[in-house]
C-alpha positions in Angstrom: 44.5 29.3 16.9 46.6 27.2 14.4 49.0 29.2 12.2 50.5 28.3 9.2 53.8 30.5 7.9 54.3 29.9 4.3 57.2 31.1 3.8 58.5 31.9 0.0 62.4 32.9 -0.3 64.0 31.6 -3.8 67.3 31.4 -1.8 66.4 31.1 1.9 69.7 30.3 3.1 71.6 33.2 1.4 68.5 35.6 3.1 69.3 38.0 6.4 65.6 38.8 7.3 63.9 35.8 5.6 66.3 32.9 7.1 66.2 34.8 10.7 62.5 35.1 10.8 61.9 31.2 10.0 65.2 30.7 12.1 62.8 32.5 15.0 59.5 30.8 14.0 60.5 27.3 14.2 61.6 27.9 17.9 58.0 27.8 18.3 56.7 24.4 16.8 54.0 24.2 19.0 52.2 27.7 18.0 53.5 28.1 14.2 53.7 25.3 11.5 56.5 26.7 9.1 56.3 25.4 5.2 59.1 26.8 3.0 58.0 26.5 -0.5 61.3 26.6 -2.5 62.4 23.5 -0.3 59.2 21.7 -0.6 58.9 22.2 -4.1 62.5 22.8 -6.1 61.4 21.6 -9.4 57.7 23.8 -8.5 55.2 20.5 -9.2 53.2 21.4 -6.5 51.1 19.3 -4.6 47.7 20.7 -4.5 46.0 18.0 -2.3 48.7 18.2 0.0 48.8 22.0 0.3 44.8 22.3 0.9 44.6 19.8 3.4 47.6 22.0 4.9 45.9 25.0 4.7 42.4 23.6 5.7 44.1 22.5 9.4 45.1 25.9 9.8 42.8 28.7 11.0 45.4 31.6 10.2 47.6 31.7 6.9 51.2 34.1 6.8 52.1 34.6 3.4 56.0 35.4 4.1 58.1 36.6 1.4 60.6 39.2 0.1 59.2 41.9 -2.6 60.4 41.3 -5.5 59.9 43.8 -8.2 56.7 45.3 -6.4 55.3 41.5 -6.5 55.6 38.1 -4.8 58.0 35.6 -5.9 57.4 33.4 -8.6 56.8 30.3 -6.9 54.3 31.7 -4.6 52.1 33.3 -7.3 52.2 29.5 -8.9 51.2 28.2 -5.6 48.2 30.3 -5.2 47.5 29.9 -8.4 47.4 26.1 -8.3 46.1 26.0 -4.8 43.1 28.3 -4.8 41.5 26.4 -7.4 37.5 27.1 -7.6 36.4 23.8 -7.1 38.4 23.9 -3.8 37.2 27.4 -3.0 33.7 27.2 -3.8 32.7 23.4 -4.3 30.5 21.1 -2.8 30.3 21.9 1.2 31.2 25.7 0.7 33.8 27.5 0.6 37.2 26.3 2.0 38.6 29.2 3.3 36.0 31.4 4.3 36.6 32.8 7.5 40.7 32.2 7.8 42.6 34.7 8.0 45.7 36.1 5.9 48.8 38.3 6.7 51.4 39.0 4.9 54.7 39.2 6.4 56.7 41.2 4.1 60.9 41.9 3.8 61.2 45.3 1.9 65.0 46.4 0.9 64.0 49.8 -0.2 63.4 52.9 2.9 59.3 53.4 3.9 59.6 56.8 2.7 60.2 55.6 -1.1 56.9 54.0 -0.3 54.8 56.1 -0.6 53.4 59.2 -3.0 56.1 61.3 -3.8 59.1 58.6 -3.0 61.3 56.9 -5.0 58.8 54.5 -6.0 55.3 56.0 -5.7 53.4 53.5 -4.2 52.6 52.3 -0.8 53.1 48.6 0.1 49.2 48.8 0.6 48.3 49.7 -3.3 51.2 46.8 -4.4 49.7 44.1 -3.1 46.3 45.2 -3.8 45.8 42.0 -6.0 46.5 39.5 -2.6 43.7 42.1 -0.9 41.4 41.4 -3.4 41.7 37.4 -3.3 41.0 37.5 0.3 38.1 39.7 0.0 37.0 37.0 -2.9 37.5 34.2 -0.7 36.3 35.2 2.3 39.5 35.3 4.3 39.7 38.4 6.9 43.2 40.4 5.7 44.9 41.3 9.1 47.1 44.2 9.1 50.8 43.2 7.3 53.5 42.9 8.9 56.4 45.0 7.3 60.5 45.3 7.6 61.5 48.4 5.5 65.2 48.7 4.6 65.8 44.7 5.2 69.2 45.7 2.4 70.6 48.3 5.4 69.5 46.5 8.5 72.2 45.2 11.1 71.6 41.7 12.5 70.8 43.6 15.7 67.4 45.1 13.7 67.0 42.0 11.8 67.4 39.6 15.0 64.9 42.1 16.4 62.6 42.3 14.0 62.3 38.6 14.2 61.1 38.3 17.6 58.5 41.3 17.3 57.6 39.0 14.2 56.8 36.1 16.1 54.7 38.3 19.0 52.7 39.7 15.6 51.5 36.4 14.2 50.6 35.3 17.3 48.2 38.3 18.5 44.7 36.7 18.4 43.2 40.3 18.1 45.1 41.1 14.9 41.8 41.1 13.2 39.8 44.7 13.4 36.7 43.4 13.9 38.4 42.3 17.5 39.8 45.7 18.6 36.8 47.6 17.4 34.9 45.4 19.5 36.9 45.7 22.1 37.0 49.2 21.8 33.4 49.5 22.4 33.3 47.4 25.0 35.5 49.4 26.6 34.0 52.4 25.5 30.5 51.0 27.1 32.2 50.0 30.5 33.3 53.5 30.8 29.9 55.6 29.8 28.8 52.8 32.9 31.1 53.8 35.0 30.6 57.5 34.8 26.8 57.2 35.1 
């Protein structure tokens, strides 16, 4: 499986979580293809062509990024609006991302608990980024389950060096997707009524 991190900080370098995880990830060249966007694009003309062919040799997309008033960052919102063009998605030869898969690896400074009904801000990570959900549902890309540091603003370097390397171990689980651990589930589920027969 071929995994491609995009990874969307408007100022990596002054980032804790954000630097550290790409820091982590690009110990790993040979299992995770790392693309910082602010980098690649500092005056954000993006390169279409260049980013579908990117995406295209990938079979798993990470959508990496701080929340930023309940949202993504700018530049990321421009590059999937530019990039997921229709004609790409849906042309001739079907459709160019059906079947990927996206996760979203997300830095959150606020606690969990003001995540959710009755906290600070009312709304889970889950409802906020309904709008990614719903492209991948559109597109035809399985969402895996995100991957979430709460309190990124509090964390030590100890929780943020940490959260790093669980991270990495994330991304990398082939059986990420549902459909995987429910099969496996029943398969194990089967073995076991065999077993007791």
């Amino acid at each position: 499986m071929k995994i491609l991190v995009i990874a969307a900080h408007p100022n990596l370098q002054q980032s804790r979580v954000n630097k550290c995880w790409v820091t982590e990830l690009r110990r790993h060249p040979d299992q995770v293809t790392v693309h910082e966007l602010y980098a690649a694009y500092p005056e954000k003309a993006i390169d279409i062509e260049r980013e579908q062919a990117l995406i295209a040799e990938h079979d798993r997309l990470v959508l990496q990024f701080p929340l930023q008033w309940y949202s993504t960052p700018s530049l990321l919102k421009q590059w999937l609006d530019e990039v997921f063009t229709t004609a790409w998605l849906f042309g001739p030869g079907g459709r160019a991302v059906a079947g990927k898969e996206l996760l979203l690896a997300i830095s959150i400074g606020g606690a969990e608990a003001s995540y959710q009904a009755g906290g600070l801000i009312g709304y889970t990570i889950s409802e906020l980024t309904r709008p990614l959900q719903a492209l991948a549902n559109q597109i035809g890309m399985t969402l895996l389950p995100h991957f979430k540091l709460y309190g990124a603003v509090q964390a030590t370097d100890e929780q943020i060096e940490s959260s790093a390397k669980q991270y990495l171990q994330y991304i990398l689980n082939p059986e990420l997707d549902p459909r995987i651990a429910r099969q496996r589930m029943l398969d194990e589920m089967k073995q076991k009524m065999k077993a007791a027969q």
